[in-house]
Structures are given as structure tokens and as C-alpha cells.
N, C-alpha and C positions, 0 to 999 in steps of 0.2 A: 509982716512976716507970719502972723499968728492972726485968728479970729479967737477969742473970747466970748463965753455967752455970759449974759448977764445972769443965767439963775447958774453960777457956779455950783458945784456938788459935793467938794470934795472938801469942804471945809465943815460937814456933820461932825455932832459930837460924837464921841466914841471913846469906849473906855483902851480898845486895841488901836495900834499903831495904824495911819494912813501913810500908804505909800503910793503916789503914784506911778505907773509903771508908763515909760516913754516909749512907748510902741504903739502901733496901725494895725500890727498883725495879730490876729483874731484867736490864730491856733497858738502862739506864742502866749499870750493872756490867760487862754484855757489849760496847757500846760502847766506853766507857773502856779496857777489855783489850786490847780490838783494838786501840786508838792506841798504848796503851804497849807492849802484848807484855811480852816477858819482862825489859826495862828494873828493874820493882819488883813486888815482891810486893803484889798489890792483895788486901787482908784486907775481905769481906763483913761486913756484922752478924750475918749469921746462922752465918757461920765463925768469927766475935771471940765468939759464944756470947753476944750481944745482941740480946734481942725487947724493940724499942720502936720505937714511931711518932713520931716526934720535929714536933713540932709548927712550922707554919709562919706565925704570926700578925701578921708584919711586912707594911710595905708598899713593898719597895723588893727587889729577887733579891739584892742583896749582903745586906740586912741577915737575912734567910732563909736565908739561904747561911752565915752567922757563925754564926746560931742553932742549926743544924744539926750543923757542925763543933765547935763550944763545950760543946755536950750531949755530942759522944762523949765529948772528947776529957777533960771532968772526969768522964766514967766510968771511962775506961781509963786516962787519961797517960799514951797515946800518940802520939804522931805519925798524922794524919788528916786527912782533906779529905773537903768536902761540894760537893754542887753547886745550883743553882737557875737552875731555864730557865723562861724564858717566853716567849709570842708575842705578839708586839707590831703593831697591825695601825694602820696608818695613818689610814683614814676611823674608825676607833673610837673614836679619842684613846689610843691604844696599849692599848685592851684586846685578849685579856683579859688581859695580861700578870700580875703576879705570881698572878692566880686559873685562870690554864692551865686546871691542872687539877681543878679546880673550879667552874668556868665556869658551869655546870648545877647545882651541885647539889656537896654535901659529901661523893656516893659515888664523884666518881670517875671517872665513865663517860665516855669519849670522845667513843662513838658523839652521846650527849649535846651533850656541848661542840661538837661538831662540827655538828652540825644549829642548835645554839643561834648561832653564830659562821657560818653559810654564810645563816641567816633573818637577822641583822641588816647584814649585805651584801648583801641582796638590790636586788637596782637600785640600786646603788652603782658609778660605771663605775674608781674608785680602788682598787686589789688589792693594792696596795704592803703588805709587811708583812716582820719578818727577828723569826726565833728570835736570842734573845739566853739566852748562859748566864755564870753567874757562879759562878766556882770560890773557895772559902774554901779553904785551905790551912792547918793547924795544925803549924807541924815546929820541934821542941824550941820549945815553949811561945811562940812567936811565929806571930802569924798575914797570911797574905799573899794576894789577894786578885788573878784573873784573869779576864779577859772574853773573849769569843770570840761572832762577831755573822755570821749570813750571812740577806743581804739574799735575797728572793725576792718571789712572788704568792702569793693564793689565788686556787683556781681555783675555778669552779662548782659540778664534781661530782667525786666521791672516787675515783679513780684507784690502784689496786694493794692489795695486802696485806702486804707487809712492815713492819716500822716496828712506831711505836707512836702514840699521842697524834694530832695534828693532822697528820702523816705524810703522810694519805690527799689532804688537799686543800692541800700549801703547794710548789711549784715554785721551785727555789731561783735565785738568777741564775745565767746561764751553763747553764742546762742546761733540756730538754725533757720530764722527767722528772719527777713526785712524788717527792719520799724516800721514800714505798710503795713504787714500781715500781724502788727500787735497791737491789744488794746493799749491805751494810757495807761493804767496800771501796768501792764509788759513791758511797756516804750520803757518808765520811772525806773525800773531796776538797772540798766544799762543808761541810760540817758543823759550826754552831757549838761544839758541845761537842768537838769534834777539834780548833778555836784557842784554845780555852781547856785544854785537857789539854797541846794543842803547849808555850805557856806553861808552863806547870806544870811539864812535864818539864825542859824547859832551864834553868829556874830551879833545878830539882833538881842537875841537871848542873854549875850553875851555881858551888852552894853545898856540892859533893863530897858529894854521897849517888847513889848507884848500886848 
């Protein structure tokens, strides 16, 4: 199921808490860093010296979010957190939410979802939609469980290049802007996965790990 390498990594000493984060996705890693900074050691898969795609076959982002953290975490017995986002669009009946990223098709492709998700809004005057993310948390064998939700539109047509995913066409509330056309710092002030990591961290704080 898993490949392991032998010079694991994620077991340095450190005075800050190791967390592994159960994700592939590259911009989701880079996000999350940027809210914590140097708060916790955030340990990658492929820094923890694990290649696996970890399957996401539920139908609810908490329950995909458990799946996710549950798989590292009887890899390693470590301490880890997973995440699971999805867009949730109003006239849709909240698709395409847990199939995001999949929307189109099992490779993957954005540009896909994104034409798929802008064609069946088309002459819809309803634009209402909010990213929701659900953080699974694993620490000392208990697991705890965060949300983080920011309301916005979709718009027409695809707007910037930054980002990732649905980026191009979702205008968050409160701002004039696609999360394409904003830096990571712009993205963090609106950004559901920055209220749901917010959580996380103070909960950390919380329960004396730092």
C-alpha cells in the first residue's frame, strides 16, 4: 500500500512539535506553512519518506479528511493532520463538493472542472458558492476535527494565475478580486484553509505543544 524509505526524516529532534501533513499537494503544503510559519515543524510525505496516494472514497470532507490522517498516521505513529476541501456551489445542490477535484474526470485536471462547473452555470443568475475545508488532526492517538468556510461567487470568466484549483473563477466575500489575482498573504485574510489551520493551531496552543 505504502513504500517507506529507509532514511526516514521525520523523526529529528526538535524542541517544536512534528506534524505530519497527509497530502501530495504541493500548493496545499505551501499554504498551510505560510499560516503557521515557524509555530511547528510541518513534515511532508515525501520528507516522512512516504509515496502513496492515499485514497479518497467517502462522501462527506470530514469523512475523507479521517481517511486520510488515519492512513498516515497507522503508517508512522505519529502525530499528523490531513485536510479535505471542497466547493460547494449553491444553484448545484453543493456540487461539486467532495469530487472538487475530480469533477471532470479521475485525472485531475482543473482547467476541466473548471469549464465543467462554469458550463453548468451557465444562465444561472445564482453565483453564491464558499470553499469549505475540513482539517482531521491525529495527536497522541486522538483525533480532532476543524472547519474553516469562506463564502464568495463564481464569476463568468477566469481571472489571474496564482492559486490553484477553482482559484481562477471564485471571488471571495468582501473582496474584488479572484484568489488567482491574490498573493498568499491576500489569499490568508479570506481563505478557508487559513480558519481551519487558525483552529488547529490554537488548539495546539491549547493543549501545550509548540
Amino acid at each position: 500500500m505504502a513504500e517507506l524509505k529507509k532514511d526516514v526524516q521525520y523523526l529529528i529532534p526538535s524542541m517544536k512539535t512534528n506534524l505530519i501533513f497527509a497530502t501530495n499537494n504541493q500548493h496545499k503544503v505551501d499554504e498551510i506553512r505560510t499560516v503557521i510559519g515557524n509555530e511547528f515543524n510541518i513534515i511532508t510525505l515525501q520528507e516522512a519518506g512516504i509515496d502513496i496516494d492515499i485514497p479518497e472514497p467517502h462522501d462527506t470532507l470530514e469523512k475523507n479528511a479521517s481517511e486520510k490522517s488515519s492512513v498516515i498516521h497507522q503508517i508512522t505513529k505519529q502525530n499528523c493532520f490531513s485536510e479535505d476541501t471542497g466547493l460547494e456551489v449553491t444553484a448545484l445542490n453543493g456540487e461539486p463538493g467532495v469530487m472538487s477535484a475530480r469533477y471532470a474526470g479521475e485525472n485531475k485536471d482543473f482547467q476541466n472542472n473548471i469549464d465543467k462547473l462554469l458550463a453548468k452555470l451557465l444562465g444561472k443568475d445564482n453565483r453564491d458558492a464558499h470553499f469549505r475545508t475540513v482539517i482531521s488532526l491525529i495527536l497522541n492517538n486522538k483525533e480532532y476535527l476543524f472547519e474553516g468556510i469562506c463564502e464568495g461567487k463564481i464569476i463568468t470568466d477566469q481571472k489571474g494565475n496564482k492559486g490553484f484549483g477553482y482559484d481562477p473563477v471564485f471571488i471571495p466575500e468582501g473582496s474584488d478580486k479572484t484568489f488567482a489575482e491574490m498573493t498568499m498573504e491576500e489569499k490568508n485574510v479570506f481563505s478557508h484553509r487559513r480558519k481551519a489551520t487558525d483552529q488547529l493551531i490554537q488548539f495546539l496552543k491549547e493543549n501545550g505543544t509548540h
